[in-house]
Each structure stands twice: as structure tokens, then as C-alpha cells.
C-alpha positions in Angstrom: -0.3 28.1 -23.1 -2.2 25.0 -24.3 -2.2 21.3 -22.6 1.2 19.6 -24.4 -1.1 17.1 -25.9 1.2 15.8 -28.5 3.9 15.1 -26.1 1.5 14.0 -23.7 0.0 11.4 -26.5 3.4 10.3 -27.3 4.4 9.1 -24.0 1.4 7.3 -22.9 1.9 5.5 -26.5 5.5 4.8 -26.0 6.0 4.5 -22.5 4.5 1.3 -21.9 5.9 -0.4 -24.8 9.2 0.5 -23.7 8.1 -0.7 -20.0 6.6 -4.4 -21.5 10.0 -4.7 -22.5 12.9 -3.6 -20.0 10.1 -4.2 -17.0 6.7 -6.1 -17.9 6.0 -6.9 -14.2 5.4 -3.0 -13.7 2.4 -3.5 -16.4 -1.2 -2.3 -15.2 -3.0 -5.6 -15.6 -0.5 -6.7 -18.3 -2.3 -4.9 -20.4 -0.7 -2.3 -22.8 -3.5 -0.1 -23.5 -4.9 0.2 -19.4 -1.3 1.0 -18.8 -1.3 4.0 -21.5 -4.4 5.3 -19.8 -3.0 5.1 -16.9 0.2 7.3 -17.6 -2.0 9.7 -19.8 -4.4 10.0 -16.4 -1.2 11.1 -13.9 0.0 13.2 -16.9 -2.7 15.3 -17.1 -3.0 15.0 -12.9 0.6 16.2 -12.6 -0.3 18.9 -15.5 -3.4 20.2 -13.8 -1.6 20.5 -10.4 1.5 22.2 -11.3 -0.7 24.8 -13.5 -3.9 25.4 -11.0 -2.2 25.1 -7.6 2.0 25.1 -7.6 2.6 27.6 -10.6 0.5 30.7 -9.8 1.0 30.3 -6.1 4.8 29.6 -5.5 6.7 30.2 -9.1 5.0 32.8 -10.9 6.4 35.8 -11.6 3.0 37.8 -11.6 2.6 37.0 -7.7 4.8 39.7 -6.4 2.7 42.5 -8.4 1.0 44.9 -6.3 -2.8 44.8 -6.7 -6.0 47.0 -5.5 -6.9 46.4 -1.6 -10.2 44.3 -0.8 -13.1 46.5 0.6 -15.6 44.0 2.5 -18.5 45.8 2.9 -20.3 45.4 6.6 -22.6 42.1 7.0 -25.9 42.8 5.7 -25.2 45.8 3.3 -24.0 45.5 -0.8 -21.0 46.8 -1.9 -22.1 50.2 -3.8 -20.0 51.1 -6.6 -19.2 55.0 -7.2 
């Protein structure tokens, strides 16, 4: 599953022309194009989180699989494969 860069693209575009109008106090800078960048930024911040760190750790499916036990081998000696 890709980034959503389309939908992504579209917001950051829309958003804060919708924002200079109902709201353009909330403007970054009253500037249109910082205040895209900005949303596109947390966007992909919120994106990146949710897929590295919330999803495989507390909603994925896969997590309750059973997997193969870690062997550490003793300090000081490699771990020989047989």
C-alpha cells in the first residue's frame, strides 16, 4: 500500500483555500502556498506515524501470529547456523 499521494495533493491544495476564506487568521504567514506545505508536512507526519509505529504495533492483524523464538548466542561467540 502506496503513500495516498493524490488525496494527499488535493487537500494541501484545497485546504487552505477553503481556510483563507471561512478562517484567514488561521493562515501560516498569510500566505497560501507556506500554509499548503504546511498541511502536506503533518500529512505525511501523521501518515508515517500511523504506518511505522501505531499500525504494526497496536492494530495489525499480523501481531498475534506465532513466530520462531530468538536464540542469543553467549557474549563473545557468533551465532553458528546448522
Amino acid at each position: 500500500m502506496g503513500v495516498p499521494t493524490k488525496s494527499f495533493a488535493a487537500i494541501a491544495c484545497v485546504g487552505p483555500l477553503l481556510l483563507g476564506r471561512v478562517a484567514p487568521q488561521y493562515l501560516f504567514w498569510n500566505s497560501f502556498w507556506i500554509t499548503g506545505i504546511v498541511v502536506l508536512l503533518l500529512q505525511l507526519l501523521v501518515y508515517a506515524t500511523w504506518s511505522v509505529v501505531l499500525y504494526p504495533k497496536l492494530f495489525s492483524p499480523l501481531r498475534h501470529l506465532p513466530h520462531a523464538p530468538v536464540r542469543l548466542a553467549p557474549p563473545g561467540r557468533p551465532i553458528m547456523l546448522t
